[in-house]
C-alpha positions in Angstrom: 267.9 200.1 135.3 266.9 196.6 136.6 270.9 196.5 138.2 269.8 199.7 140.1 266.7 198.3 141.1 267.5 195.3 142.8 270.1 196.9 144.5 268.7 199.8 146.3 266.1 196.6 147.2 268.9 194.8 148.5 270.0 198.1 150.7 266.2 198.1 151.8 266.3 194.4 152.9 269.7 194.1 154.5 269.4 197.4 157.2 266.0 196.0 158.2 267.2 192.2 158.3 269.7 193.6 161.5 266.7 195.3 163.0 264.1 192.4 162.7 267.3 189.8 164.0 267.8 191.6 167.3 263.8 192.1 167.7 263.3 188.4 167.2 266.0 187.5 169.6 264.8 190.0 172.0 260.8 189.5 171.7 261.3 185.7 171.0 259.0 185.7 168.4 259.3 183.0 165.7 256.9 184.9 163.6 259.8 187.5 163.6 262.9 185.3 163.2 261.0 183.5 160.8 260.3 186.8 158.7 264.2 188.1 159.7 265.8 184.6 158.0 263.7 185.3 155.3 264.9 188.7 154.8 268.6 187.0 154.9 267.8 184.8 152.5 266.5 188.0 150.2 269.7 189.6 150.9 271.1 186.8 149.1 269.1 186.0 146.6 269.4 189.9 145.7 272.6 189.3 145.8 272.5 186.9 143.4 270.3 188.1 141.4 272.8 191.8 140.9 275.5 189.0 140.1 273.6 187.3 137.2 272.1 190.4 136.0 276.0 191.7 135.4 276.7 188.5 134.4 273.5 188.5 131.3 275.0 191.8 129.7 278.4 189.8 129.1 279.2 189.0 125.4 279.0 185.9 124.2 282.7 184.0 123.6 284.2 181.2 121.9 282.3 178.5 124.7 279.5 180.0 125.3 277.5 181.1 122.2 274.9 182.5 123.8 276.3 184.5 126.1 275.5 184.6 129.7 271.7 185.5 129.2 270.4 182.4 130.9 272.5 183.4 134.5 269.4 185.2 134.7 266.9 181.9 134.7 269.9 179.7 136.8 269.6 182.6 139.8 266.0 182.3 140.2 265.8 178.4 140.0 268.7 178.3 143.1 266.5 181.7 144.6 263.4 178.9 144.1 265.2 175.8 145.7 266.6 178.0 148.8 263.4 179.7 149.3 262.1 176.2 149.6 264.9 174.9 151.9 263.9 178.2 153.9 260.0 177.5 154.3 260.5 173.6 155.5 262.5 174.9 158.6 260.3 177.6 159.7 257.3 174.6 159.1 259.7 172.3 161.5 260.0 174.9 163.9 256.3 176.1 163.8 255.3 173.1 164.6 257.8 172.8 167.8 256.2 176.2 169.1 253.1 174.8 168.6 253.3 171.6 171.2 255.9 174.2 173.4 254.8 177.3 173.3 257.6 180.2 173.6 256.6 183.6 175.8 256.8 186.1 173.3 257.3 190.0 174.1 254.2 191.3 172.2 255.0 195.1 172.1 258.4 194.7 170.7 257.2 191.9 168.4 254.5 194.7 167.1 256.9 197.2 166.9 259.5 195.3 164.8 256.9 194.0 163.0 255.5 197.3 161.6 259.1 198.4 160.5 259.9 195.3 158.4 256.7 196.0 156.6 257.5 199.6 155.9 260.8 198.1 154.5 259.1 195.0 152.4 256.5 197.4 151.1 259.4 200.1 149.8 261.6 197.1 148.1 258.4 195.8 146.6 257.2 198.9 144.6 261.3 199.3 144.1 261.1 196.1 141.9 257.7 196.0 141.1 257.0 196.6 137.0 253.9 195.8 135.6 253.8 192.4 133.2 257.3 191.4 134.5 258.9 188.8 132.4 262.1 188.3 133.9 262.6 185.1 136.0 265.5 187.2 138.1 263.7 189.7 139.1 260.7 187.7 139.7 262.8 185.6 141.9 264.0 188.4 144.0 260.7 189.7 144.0 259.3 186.5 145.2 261.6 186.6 148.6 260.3 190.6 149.1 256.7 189.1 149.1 257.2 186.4 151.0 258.7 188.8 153.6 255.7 191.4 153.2 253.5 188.5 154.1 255.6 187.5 157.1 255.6 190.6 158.5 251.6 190.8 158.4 251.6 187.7 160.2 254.0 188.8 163.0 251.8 192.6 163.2 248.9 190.0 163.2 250.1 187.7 166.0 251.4 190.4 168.3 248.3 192.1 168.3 246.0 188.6 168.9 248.5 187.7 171.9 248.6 191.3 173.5 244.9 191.3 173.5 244.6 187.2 174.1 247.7 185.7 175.8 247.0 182.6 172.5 251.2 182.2 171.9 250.0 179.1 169.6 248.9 182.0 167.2 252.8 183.0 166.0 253.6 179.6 164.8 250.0 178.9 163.5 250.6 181.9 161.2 253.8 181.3 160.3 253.0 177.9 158.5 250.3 179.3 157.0 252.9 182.1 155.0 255.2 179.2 154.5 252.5 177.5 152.5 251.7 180.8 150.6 255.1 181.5 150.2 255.8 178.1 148.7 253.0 177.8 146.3 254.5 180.5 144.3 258.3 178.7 144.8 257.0 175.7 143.4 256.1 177.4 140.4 258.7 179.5 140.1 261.5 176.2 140.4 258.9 174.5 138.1 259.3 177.3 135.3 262.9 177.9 135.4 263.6 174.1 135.6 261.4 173.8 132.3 263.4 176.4 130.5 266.9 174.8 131.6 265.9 171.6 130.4 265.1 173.3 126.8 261.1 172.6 126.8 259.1 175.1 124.6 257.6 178.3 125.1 254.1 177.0 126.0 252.6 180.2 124.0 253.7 178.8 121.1 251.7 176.0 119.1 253.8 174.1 116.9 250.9 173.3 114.1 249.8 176.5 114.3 253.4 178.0 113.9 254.1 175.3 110.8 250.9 176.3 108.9 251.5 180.1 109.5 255.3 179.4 108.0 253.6 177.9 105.2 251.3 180.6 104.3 253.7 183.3 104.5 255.9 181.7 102.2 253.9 179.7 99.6 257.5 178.5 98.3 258.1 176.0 101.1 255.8 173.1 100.8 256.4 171.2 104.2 258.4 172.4 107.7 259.3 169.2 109.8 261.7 168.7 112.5 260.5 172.3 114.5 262.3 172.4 117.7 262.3 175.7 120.0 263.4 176.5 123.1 264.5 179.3 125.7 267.2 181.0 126.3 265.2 183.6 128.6 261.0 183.8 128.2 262.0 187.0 125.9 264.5 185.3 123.8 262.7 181.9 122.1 264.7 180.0 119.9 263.6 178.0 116.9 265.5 175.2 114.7 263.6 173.9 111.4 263.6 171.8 108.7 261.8 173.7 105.5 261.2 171.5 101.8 261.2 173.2 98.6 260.8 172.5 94.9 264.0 173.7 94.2 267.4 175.5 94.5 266.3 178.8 93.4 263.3 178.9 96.1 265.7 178.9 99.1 266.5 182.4 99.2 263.0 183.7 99.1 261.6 180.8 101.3 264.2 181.2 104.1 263.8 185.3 104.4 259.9 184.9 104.3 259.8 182.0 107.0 262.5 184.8 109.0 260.7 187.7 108.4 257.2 185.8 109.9 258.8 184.3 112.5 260.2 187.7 114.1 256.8 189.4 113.4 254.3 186.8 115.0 256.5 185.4 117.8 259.1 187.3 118.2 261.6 184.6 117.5 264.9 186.4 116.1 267.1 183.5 116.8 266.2 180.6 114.1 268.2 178.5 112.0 266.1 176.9 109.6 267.5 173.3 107.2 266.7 174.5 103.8 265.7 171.1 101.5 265.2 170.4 97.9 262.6 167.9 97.7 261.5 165.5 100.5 264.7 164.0 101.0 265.8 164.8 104.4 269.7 164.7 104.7 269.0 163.7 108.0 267.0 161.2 108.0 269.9 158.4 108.4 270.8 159.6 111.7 267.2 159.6 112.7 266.9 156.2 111.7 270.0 155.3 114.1 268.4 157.3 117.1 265.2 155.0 116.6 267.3 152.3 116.3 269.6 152.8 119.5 266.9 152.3 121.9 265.5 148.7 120.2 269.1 147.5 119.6 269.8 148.4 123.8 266.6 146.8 125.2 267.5 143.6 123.1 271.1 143.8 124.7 269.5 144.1 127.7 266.9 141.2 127.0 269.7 138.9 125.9 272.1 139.8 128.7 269.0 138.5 130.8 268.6 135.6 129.3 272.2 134.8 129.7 272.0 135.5 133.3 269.0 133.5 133.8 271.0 130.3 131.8 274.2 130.8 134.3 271.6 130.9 136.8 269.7 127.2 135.4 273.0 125.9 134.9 274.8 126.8 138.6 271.4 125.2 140.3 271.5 121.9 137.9 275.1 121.5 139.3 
């Protein structure tokens, strides 16, 4: 379903991408060429976005555990850093028009102007769900608004210059959807990027997750070492460390901590460190990562000092 969606979009957006190129060129509005790159750019990131969504339904193999899920997340950080490489040229070249204005043909700008937002308004309520948790497809839908907006701007401009003769008001509005535009890419690049560099779901609180564990399964005594991440925003994943009094605990301990971990947060992908006592297996190789950092800022330190000796010695001589 979300396949089909993105590509009748990507249909919508490439016919009218032709349509708004030649009316740019023709009217020699920026507003327009502007709002026609951007379309390109959706045709691509559409693109890309049908790619990784074909991609996400592949199994998982011997390399890559988890299948291809997070294609999904990659797409729509690289539709977030494009979109961004997009909006500082139209800026650049806004601000050209500004200082030398461009005669623009007003009519033709309208004109073009009103079909791109018949097509931006169709591929918006094509990908438009409510409560949309995919990064992809809010990627993809990202570029489509972006374009909506840009075509506003060029109806807008064409209408103030037919009625004013102000040609400072095409690139005037075109920065101003750049900006909106990249507000919203910021944030996407900023959420994507947080879930490729493993940082937590930021609906989940840790203490509040370890005392809930706790009180759904009476048997485990302490939880430590809680680590979670995301594959996608729908697929948290969680590794644990639970403490029990003994042996015959685990069983019960580990499906209880399961079961109330799929119920309150959804988390079906856990593996959870099962310990008899308070003796963490792991706590020697803890000690070692603590350790690596002190030993190489005293390496660093002494190699330092040794420099600044050579460096005594070579100006005694």
């Amino acid at each position: 379903m979300t396949t089909n969606r993105l590509l009748w979009a990507l249909a919508v957006i490439s016919v009218f991408m032709v349509v708004e190129v030649v009316g740019g060129v023709l009217s020699g509005s920026l507003a327009l060429l502007a709002d026609a790159t951007h379309m390109l750019t959706d045709a691509l990131a559409l693109a890309l976005a049908v790619s990784a969504q074909f991609f996400a339904v592949r199994p998982p193999d011997s390399r890559l555990h988890y299948g291809y899920r997070r294609a999904q997340v990659l797409a729509a950080f690289v539709n977030g850093i494009f979109l961004a490489f997009l909006l500082f040229w139209i800026v650049s070249e806004a601000v050209q028009r500004f200082v030398n204005p461009v005669e623009v043909n007003a009519p033709l700008m309208f004109g073009v102007a009103v079909a791109g937002l018949v097509a931006n308004i169709v591929a918006f309520f094509i990908l438009h769900r409510r409560d949309e948790r995919d990064l992809n497809m809010r990627g993809a839908m990202l570029h489509v608004i972006g374009d909506l907006l840009g075509s506003v701007a060029a109806i807008v401009a064409a209408i103030v210059i037919s009625m004013t003769g102000w040609l400072q008001i095409d690139p005037i509005l075109s920065i101003l959807v750049a900006v909106l535009i990249g507000v919203s890419a910021i944030r996407l690049v900023r959420e994507t990027g947080f879930i490729l560099l493993e940082g937590a779901p930021q609906s989940i609180n840790v203490v509040e997750l370890a005392a809930g564990i706790i009180d759904a399964s009476p048997l485990i005594k302490e939880v430590h070492d809680i680590r979670i991440s995301q594959i996608t925003p729908d697929q948290p994943r969680l590794t644990m460390h639970a403490c029990v009094d003994s042996a015959a605990d685990a069983a019960p301990a580990l499906e209880a901590a399961k079961a109330f971990l799929g119920k309150k947060y959804k988390i079906r992908n856990s593996t959870i460190q099962v310990e008899v006592g308070e003796d963490c297996p792991d706590r020697a190789f803890k000690d070692e990562e603590q350790l690596a950092p002190a030993a190489n800022a005293n390496q660093s330190i002494a190699s330092g000092s040794a420099a600044g000796g050579a460096a005594v010695l070579a100006a005694s001589d």
